[in-house]
C-alpha positions as CSV (number, residue, x, y, z in Angstrom):
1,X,0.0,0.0,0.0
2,X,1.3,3.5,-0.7
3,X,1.2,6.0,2.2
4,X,2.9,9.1,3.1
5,X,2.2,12.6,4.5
6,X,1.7,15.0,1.7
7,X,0.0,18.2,1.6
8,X,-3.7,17.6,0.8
9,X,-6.6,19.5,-0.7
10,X,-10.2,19.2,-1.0
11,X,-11.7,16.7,-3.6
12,X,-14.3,18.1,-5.6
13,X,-16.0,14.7,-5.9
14,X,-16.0,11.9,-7.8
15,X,-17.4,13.0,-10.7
16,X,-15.0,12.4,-14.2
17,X,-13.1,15.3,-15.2
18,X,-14.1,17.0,-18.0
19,X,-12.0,16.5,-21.5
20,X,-11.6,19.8,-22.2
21,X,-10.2,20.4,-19.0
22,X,-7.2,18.2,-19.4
23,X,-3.3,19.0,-19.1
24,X,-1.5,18.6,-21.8
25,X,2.8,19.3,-22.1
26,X,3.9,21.7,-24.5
27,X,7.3,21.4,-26.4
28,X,8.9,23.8,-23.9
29,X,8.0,21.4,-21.0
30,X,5.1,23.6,-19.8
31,X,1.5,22.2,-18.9
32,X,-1.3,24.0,-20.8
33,X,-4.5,24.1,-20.3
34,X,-6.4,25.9,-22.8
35,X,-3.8,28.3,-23.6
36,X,-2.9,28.9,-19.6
37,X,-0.2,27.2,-17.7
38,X,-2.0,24.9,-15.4
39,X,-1.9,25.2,-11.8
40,X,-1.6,22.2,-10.1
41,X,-2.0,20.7,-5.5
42,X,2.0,22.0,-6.0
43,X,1.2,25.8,-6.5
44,X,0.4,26.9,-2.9
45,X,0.7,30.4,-1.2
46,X,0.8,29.9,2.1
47,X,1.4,25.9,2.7
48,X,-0.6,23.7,5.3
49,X,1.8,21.1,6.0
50,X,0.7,17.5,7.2
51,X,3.5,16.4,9.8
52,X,3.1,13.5,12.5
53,X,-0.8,13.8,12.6
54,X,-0.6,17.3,13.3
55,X,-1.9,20.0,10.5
56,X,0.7,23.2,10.8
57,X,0.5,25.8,8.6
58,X,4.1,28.4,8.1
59,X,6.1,29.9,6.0
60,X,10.0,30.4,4.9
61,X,9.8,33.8,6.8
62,X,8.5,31.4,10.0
63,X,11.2,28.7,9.4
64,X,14.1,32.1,9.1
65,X,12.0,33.9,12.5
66,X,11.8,30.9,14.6
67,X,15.7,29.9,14.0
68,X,16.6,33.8,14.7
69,X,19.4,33.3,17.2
70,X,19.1,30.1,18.2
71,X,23.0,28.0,17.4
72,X,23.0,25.1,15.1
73,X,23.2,21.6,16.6
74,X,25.5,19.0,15.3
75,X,24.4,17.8,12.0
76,X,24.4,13.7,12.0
77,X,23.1,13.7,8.1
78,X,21.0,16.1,6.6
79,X,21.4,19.6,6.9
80,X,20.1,22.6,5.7
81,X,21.0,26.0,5.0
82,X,19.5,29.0,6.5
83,X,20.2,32.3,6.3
84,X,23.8,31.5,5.9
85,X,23.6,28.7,9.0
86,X,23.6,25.2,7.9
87,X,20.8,23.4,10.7
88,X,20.0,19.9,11.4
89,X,16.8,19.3,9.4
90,X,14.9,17.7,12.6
91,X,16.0,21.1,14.8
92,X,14.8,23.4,11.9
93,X,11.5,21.6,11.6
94,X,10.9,21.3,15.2
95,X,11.5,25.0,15.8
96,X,9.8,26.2,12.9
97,X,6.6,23.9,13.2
98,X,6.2,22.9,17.4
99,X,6.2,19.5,16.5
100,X,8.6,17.8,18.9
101,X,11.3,16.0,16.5
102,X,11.1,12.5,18.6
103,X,7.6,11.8,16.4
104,X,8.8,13.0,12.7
105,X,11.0,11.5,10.4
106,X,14.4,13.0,8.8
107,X,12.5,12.8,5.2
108,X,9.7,14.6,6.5
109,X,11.5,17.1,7.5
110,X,13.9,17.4,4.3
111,X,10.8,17.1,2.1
112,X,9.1,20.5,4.3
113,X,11.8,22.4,4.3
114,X,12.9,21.8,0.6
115,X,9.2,22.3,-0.1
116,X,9.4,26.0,1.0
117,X,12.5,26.7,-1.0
118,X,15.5,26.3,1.2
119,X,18.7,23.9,0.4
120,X,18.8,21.2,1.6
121,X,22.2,18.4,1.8
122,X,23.5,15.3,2.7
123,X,26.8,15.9,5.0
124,X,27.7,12.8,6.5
125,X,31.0,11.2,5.9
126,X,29.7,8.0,3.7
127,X,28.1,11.2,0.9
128,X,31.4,12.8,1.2
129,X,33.8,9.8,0.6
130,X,31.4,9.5,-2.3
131,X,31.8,12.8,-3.4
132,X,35.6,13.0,-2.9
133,X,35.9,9.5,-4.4
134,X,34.0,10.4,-7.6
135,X,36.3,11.2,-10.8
136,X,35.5,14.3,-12.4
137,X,35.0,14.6,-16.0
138,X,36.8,16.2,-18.4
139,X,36.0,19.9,-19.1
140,X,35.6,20.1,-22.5
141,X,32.6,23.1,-24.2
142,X,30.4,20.3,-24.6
143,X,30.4,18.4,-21.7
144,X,30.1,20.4,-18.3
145,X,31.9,19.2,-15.2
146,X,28.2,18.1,-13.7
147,X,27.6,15.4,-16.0
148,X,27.8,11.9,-16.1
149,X,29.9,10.3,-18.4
150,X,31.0,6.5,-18.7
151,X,33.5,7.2,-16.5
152,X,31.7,8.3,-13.6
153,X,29.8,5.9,-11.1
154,X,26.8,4.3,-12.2
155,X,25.8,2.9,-8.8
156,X,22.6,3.8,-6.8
157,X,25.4,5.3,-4.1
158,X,25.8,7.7,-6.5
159,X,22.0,8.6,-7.8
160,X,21.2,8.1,-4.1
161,X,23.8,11.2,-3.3
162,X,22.5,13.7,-5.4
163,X,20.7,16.5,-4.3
164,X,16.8,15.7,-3.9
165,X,13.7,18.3,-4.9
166,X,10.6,17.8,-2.6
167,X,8.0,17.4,-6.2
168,X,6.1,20.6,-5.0
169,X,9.6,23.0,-5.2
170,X,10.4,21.4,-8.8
171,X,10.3,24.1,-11.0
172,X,10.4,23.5,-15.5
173,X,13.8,26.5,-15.0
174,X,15.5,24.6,-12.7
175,X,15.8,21.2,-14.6
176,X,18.3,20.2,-17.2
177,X,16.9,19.8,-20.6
178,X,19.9,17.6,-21.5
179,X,19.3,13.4,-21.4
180,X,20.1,11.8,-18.1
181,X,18.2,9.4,-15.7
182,X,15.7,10.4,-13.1
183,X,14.8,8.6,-9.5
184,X,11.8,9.3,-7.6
185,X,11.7,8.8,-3.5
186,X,8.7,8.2,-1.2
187,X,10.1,9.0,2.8
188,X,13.4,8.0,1.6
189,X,12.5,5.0,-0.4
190,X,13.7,4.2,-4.0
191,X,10.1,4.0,-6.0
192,X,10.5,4.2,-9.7
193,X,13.6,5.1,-11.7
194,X,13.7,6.2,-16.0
195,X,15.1,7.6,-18.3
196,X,15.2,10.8,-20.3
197,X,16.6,10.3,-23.8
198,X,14.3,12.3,-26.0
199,X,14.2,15.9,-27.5
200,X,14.0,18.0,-23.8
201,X,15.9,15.7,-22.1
202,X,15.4,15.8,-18.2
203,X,13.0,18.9,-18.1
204,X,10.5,17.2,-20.7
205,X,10.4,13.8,-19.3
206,X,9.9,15.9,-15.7
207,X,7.9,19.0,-16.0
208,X,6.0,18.3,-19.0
209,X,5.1,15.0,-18.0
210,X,5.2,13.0,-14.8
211,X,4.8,15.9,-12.6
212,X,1.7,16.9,-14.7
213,X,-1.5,16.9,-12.5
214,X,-4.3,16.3,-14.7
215,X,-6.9,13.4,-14.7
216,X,-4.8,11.7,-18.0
217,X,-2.2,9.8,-16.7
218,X,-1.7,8.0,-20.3
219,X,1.4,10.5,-20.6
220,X,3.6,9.4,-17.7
221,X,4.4,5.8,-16.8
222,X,5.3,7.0,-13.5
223,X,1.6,8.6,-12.6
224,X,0.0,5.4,-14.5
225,X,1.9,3.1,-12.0
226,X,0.7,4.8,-8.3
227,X,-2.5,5.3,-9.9
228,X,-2.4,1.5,-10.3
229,X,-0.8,0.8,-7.1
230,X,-3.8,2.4,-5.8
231,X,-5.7,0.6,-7.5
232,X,-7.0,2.3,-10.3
233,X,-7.7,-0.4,-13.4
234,X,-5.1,-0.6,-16.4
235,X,-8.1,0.1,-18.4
236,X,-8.3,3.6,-16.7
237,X,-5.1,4.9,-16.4
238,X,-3.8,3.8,-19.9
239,X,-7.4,5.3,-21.5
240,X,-5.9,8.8,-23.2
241,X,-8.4,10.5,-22.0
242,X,-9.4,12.4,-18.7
243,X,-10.8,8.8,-17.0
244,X,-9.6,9.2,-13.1
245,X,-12.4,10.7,-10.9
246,X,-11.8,13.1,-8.7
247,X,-10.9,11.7,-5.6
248,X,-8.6,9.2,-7.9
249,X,-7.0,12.3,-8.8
250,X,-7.0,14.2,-5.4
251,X,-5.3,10.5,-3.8
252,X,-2.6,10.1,-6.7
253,X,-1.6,13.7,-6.6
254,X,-1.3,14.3,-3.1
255,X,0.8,11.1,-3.2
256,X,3.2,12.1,-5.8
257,X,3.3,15.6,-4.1
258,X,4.8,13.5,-1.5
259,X,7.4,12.3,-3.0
260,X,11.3,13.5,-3.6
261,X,13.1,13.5,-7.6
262,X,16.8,13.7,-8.2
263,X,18.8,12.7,-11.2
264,X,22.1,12.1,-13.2
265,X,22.9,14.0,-16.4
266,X,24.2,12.4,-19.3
267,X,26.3,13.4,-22.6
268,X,24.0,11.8,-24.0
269,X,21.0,9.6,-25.1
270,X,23.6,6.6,-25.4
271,X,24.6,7.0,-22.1
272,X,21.3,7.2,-20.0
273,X,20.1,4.8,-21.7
274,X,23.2,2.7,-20.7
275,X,23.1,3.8,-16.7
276,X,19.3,3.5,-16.7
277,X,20.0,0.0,-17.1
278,X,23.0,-0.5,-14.8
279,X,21.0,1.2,-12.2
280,X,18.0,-1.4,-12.9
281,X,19.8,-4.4,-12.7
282,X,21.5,-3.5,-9.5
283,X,17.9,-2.8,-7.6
284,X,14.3,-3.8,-8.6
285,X,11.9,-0.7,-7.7
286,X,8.5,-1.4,-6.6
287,X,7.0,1.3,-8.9
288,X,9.0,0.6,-11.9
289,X,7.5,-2.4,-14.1
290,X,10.6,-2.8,-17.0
């Protein structure tokens, strides 16, 4: 069964969703819907977080306030930055939200506080033997030092060590539109793992389709997959058409909103391809089906 805590809004009912009303991506990477840019559970002013049972509603502002003067304690993994400070994630959530840190979990908190903008790394020893262990590419105008080459690890210790976007902070500007392989994460969990390998590379494969929110899932493998997982028919989710009811829609996208991305670029299509399947045969994911 798929659970987690994301943030949640109201279900309309279960009524079918309109055709016309249907998300479509672009070949920029941009959802549209009739002509507009489609807003989707991941566009929220002023957030309402879910976090140990306990409904708490703040801002970046609250998280920066809260923290005002108060020292950083000894970061064990995951750390983020604030206002210059790097913070345990559990002390920055606890401060910023009242819930005591014994009751949440180290992903809730990273996925929070990423959610509301702020960076968040990995600093223990075991990411930065990784990091330090890691060749670099060579710097030629064509390949930046970032990506992946054949050279560079194809392990999940390295997929697992790159930085991670809470889904709700994931914005089309700040993803690569070169090829490279993508990894989602549910409270810390490998869930589903592909490839982008097509015109757009990353940023298409991402923003302009499996972090789309409309009832249609036919365009993303990975939406089809929870939505099945939650048991949603095949006969629905692969329909190309707007067939998921509302509160099928309301249930897979507050699940995905869940959920963490990171990924690997490649020099090219040749080589994602290549570490997608490296990367498969070294660990089966749940969500993933081939």
């Amino acid at each position: 069964m798929l659970t987690n805590e994301p943030n949640r809004r109201s279900a309309a009912g279960s009524a079918p969703r309109s055709p016309s009303d249907s998300a479509r991506p672009n070949d920029a990477g941009s959802v549209v819907r009739r002509g507009v840019r489609a807003l989707g559970p991941y566009d929220r002013t002023v957030p309402t977080f879910q976090i140990a049972g306990h409904s708490v509603e703040f801002k970046a502002d609250t998280v920066r306030q809260r923290l005002r003067g108060v020292g950083p304690e000894k970061i064990q993994v995951w750390g983020v930055e604030i206002d210059g400070r790097m913070y345990s994630v559990v002390q920055a959530l606890e401060a910023a939200s009242g819930v005591p840190r014994g009751v949440t979990r180290s992903a809730r908190a990273r996925w929070v506080l990423g959610a509301l903008g702020f960076r968040v790394t990995r600093s223990d020893p075991s990411a930065q033997q990784l990091a330090s262990a890691s060749p670099s590419p060579e710097k030629t105008k064509n390949s930046p030092p970032s990506i992946a080459t054949r050279s560079f690890p194809t392990s999940w210790a390295t997929m697992d060590a790159q930085p991670r976007h809470p889904v709700p902070a994931v914005r089309t500007a700040t993803v690569p539109n070169r090829p490279g392989v993508y990894a989602f994460y549910c409270e810390g969990d490998r869930v589903y793992i592909g490839r982008a390998i097509a015109t757009g590379g990353l940023r298409k494969r991402l923003c302009g389709m499996h972090l789309l929110t409309g009832a249609d899932v036919s365009w993303s493998a990975f939406r089809r997959n929870v939505a099945e997982a939650q048991g949603v028919p095949t006969s629905v989710t692969r329909a190309h058409a707007d067939t998921l009811t509302d509160e099928q829609l309301d249930l897979l996208n507050r699940w995905v909103a869940g959920c963490e991305v990171d990924w690997i670029e490649c020099s090219t299509a040749k080589d994602a391809a290549a570490l997608e399947v490296s990367l498969k045969a070294e660990y089966k994911l749940p969500l993933t089906k081939r």
